[in-house]
C-alpha positions as semicolon CSV with decimal commas, in nm:
position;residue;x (nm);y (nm);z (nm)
1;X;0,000;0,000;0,000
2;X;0,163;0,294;-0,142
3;X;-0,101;0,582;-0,120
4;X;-0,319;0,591;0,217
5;X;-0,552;0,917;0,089
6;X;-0,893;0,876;0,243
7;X;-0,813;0,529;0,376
8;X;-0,940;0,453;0,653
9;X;-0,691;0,331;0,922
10;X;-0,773;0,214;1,275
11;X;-0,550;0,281;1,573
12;X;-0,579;0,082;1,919
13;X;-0,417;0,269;2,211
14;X;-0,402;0,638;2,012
15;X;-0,420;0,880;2,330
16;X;-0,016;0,862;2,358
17;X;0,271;0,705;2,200
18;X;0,297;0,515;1,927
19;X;-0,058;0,564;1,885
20;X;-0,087;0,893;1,842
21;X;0,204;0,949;1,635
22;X;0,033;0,727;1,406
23;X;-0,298;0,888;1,382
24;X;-0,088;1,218;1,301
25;X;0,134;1,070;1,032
26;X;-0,165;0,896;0,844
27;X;-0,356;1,212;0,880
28;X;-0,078;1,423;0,700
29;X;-0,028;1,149;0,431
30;X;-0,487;1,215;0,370
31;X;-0,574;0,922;0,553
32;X;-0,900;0,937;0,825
33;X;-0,862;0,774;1,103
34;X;-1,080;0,555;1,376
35;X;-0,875;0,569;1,683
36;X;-0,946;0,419;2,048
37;X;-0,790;0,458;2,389
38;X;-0,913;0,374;2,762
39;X;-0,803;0,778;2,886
40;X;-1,125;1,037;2,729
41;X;-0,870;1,293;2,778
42;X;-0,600;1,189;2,614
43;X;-0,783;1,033;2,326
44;X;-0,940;1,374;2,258
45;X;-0,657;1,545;2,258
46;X;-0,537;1,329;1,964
47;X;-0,823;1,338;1,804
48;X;-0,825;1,775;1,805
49;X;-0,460;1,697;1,697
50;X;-0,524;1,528;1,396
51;X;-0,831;1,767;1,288
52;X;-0,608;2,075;1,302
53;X;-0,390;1,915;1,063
54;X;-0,671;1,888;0,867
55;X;-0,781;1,528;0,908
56;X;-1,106;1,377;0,990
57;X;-1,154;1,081;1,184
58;X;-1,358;0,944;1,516
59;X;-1,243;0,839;1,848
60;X;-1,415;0,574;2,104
61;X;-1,312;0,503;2,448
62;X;-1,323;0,156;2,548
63;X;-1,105;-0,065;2,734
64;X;-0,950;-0,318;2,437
65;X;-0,967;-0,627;2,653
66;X;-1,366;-0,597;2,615
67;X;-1,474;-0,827;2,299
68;X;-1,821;-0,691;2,291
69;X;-1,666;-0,326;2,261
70;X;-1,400;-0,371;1,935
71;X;-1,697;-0,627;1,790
72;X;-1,865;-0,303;1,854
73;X;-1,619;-0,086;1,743
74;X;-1,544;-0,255;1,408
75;X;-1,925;-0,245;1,321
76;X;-1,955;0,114;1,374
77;X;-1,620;0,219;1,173
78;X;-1,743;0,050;0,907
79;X;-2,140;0,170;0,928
80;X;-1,946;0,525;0,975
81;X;-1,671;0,520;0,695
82;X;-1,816;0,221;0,460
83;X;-1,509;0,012;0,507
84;X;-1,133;-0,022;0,662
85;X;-0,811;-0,025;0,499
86;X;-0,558;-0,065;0,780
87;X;-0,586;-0,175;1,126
88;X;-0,308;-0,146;1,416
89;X;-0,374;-0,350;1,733
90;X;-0,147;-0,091;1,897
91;X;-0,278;-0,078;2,282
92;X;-0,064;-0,232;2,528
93;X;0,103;-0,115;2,876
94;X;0,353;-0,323;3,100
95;X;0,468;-0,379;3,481
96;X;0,731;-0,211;3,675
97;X;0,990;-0,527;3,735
98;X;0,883;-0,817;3,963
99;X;0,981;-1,154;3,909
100;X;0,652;-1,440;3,798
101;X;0,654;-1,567;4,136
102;X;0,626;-1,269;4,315
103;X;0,377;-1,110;4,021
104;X;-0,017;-1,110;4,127
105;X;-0,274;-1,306;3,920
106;X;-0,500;-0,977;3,916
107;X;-0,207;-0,811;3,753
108;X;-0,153;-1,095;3,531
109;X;-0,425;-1,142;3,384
110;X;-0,492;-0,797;3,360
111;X;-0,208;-0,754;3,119
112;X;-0,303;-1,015;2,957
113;X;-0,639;-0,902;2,830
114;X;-0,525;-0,595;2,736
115;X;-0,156;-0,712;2,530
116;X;-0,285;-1,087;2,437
117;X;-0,666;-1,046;2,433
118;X;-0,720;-0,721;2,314
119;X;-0,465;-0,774;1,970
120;X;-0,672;-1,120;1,923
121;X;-1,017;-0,951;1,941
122;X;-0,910;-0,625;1,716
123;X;-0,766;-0,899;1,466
124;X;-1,071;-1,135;1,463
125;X;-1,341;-0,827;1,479
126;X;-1,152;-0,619;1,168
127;X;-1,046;-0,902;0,956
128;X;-1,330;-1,013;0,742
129;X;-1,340;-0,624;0,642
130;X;-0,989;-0,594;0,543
131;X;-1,046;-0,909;0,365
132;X;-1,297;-0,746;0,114
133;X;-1,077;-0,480;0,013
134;X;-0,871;-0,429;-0,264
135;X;-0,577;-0,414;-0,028
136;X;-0,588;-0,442;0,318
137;X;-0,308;-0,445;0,621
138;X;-0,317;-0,581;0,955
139;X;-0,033;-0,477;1,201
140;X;-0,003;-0,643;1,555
141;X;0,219;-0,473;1,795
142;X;0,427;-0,714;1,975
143;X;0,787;-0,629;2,100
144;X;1,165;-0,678;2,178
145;X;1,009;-0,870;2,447
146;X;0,825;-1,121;2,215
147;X;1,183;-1,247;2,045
148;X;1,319;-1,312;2,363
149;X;1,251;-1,393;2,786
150;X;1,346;-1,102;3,027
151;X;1,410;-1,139;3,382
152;X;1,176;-0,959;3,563
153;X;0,931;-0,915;3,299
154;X;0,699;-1,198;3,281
155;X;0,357;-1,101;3,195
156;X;0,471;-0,887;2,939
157;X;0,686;-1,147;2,785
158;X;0,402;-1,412;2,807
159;X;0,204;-1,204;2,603
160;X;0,400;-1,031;2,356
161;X;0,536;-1,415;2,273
162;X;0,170;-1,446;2,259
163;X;0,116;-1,183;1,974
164;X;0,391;-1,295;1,736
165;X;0,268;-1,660;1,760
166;X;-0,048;-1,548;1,676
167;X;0,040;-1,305;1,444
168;X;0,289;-1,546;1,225
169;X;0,062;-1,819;1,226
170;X;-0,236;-1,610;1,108
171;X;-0,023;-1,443;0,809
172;X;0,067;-1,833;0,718
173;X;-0,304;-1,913;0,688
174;X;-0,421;-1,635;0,497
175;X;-0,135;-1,732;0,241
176;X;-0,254;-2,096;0,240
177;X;-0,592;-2,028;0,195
178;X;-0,543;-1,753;-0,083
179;X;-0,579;-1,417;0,066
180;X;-0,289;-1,251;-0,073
181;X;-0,491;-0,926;-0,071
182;X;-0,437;-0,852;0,290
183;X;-0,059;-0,771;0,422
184;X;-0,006;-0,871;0,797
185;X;0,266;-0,764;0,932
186;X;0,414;-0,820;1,379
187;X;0,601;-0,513;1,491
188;X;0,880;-0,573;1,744
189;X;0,981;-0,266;1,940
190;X;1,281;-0,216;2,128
191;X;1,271;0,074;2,392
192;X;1,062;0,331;2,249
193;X;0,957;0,669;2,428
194;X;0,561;0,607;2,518
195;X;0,377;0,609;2,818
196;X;0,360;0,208;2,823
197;X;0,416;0,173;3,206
198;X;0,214;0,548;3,281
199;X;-0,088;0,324;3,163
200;X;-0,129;0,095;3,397
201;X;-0,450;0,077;3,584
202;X;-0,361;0,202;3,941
203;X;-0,738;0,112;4,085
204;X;-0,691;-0,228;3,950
205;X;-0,312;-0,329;3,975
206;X;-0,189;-0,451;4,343
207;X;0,130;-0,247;4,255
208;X;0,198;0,110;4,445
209;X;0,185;0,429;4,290
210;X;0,531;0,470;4,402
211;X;0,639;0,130;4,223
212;X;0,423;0,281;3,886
213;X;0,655;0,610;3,878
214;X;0,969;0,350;3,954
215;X;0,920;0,185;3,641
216;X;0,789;0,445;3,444
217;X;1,177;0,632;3,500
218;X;1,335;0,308;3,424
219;X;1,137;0,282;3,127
220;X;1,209;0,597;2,979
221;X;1,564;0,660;3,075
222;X;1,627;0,309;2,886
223;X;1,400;0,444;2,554
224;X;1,622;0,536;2,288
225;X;1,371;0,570;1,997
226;X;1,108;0,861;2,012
227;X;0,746;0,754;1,896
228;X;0,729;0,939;1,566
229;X;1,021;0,795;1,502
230;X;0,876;0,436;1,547
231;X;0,586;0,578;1,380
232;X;0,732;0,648;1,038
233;X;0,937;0,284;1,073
234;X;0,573;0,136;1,110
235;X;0,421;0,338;0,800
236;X;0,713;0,224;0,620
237;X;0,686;-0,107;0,686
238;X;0,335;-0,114;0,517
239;X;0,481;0,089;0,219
240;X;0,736;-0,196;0,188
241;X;0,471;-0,488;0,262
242;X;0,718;-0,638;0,575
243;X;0,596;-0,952;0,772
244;X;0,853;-0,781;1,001
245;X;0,943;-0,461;1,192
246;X;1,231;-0,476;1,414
247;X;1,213;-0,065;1,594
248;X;1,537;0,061;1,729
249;X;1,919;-0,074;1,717
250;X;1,860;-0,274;2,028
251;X;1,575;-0,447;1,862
252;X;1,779;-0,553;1,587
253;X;2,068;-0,605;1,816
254;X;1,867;-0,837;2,002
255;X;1,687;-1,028;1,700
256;X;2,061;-1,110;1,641
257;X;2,134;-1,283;1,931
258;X;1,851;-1,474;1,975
259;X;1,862;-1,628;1,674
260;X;2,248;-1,665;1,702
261;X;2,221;-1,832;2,026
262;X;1,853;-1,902;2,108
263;X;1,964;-2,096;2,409
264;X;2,249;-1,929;2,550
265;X;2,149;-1,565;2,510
266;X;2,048;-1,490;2,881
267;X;2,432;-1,484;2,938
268;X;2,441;-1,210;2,754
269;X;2,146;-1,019;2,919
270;X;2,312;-1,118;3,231
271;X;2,630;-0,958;3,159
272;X;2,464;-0,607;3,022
273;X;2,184;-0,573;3,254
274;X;2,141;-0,474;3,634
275;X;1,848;-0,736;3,740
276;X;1,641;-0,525;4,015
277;X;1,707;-0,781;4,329
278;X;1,384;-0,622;4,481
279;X;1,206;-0,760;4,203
280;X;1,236;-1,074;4,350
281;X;1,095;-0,997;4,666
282;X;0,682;-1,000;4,741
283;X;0,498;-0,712;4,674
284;X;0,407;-0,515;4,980
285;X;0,071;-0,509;5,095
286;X;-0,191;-0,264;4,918
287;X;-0,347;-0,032;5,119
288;X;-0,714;0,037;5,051
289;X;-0,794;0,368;4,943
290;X;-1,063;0,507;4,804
291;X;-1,022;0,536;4,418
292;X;-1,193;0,737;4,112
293;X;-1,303;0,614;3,769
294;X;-1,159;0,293;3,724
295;X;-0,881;0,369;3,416
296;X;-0,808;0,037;3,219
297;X;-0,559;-0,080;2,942
């Protein structure tokens, strides 16, 4: 897909990031866009963002991890704009370190519905409209995370491992059963400057608020590719019709060692990383305090 005027390109997760880099870029290039987060605010303000630079698109909140609301979704882009063109399962956040042992169910599955469940549901709901176009492109966001385990960083792993299996098995299919008329594509970040670990769900998580802003420092002091930046890579990709995106040198870096020595490359991580030793201790007890509107995905 060269030319994306008036396409119409769905975003998961576009009220920071990634995702809203990408509903900016596709506006500029004429696209209209259909973009969803869980924060009102936030998603508004991308919306008001794209519309001054002259775009048009519509924006629902909705927590992705709800089938019944992207089943929803899908049927009311299309109702709204006739069809869809591209869809990015985009929407994602991750933990602040703790090791699986010492990691809550609650939080557990919580990620999972949003990183795992809500990139199966967006795929599954969207699909049999991309399917009747002349061209049509399905991106899954998965990450660094998904080519290889990290210490500290279950959940996440678990699901982005999730998302590429899922993702590479689903391109497969569509090639065996004929579909060469959509392009699916799983996109493997490496540190990228978002607010991933600002969106967790502090009513829901058993982590502290203190714990939240830990990892949210971490996270961005270890970022070294800006989100328009992984933005442009993504639109590229679809220009250039990869079943691949590696984002950022230590992506690639990584790739490159896992493949090199898929058994043996935690000696390496070992050797370059500081592994948080609190990580591996329980999680201190929650106190209960009175919270607002619960704030999901």
């Amino acid at each position: 897909m060269k030319d994306f005027k008036d396409k119409i390109v769905v975003i998961t997760g576009a009220g920071s990031g990634m995702g809203r880099e990408l509903a900016l870029q596709f506006a500029e290039k004429g696209a209209k866009v259909a973009i969803n987060d869980w924060n009102h605010d936030t998603l508004n303000e991308t919306l008001a963002m794209v519309k001054e630079k002259g775009g048009e698109g519509i924006a629902r909140r909705f927590d992705v991890s709800d089938k019944k609301a992207i089943y929803d979704f899908a049927n009311e882009v299309v109702s709204y704009f006739g069809h869809v063109d591209v869809v990015i399962n985009n929407a994602g956040f991750t933990l602040p370190a703790r090791s699986i042992e010492h990691t809550e169910y609650e939080d557990f599955e919580r990620l999972m519905g949003v990183n795992m469940w809500g990139v199966i549901y967006g795929s599954k709901a969207f699909l049999p409209h991309l399917k009747k176009r002349p061209e049509g492109v399905l991106m899954n966001t998965s990450s660094v995370f998904g080519i290889f385990g990290f210490p500290t960083q279950g959940p996440y792993c678990t699901a982005k491992f999730a998302v590429r299996g899922f993702t590479e098995t689903l391109r497969q299919e569509l090639k065996i059963e004929g579909t060469e008329n959509v392009q699916v594509c799983c996109i493997h970040p490496g540190g990228i400057k978002t607010g991933i670990v600002a969106n967790i769900d502090h009513s829901k998580s058993s982590l502290s608020k203190e714990e939240i802003e830990e990892g949210k420092k971490m996270f961005d002091d270890n970022a070294p590719t800006t989100a328009a930046d992984a933005a442009t890579q993504i639109i590229r990709a679809i220009e250039k019709k990869n079943p691949k995106l590696l984002i950022g040198r230590d992506a690639k870096i990584m790739d490159f060692i896992t493949r090199l020595f898929p058994t043996k490359y935690g000696k390496y991580l070992l050797k370059n990383i500081q592994v948080n030793l609190e990580a591996y201790k329980p999680a201190p007890k929650k106190k209960t305090v009175k919270t607002m509107e619960s704030e999901s995905v």
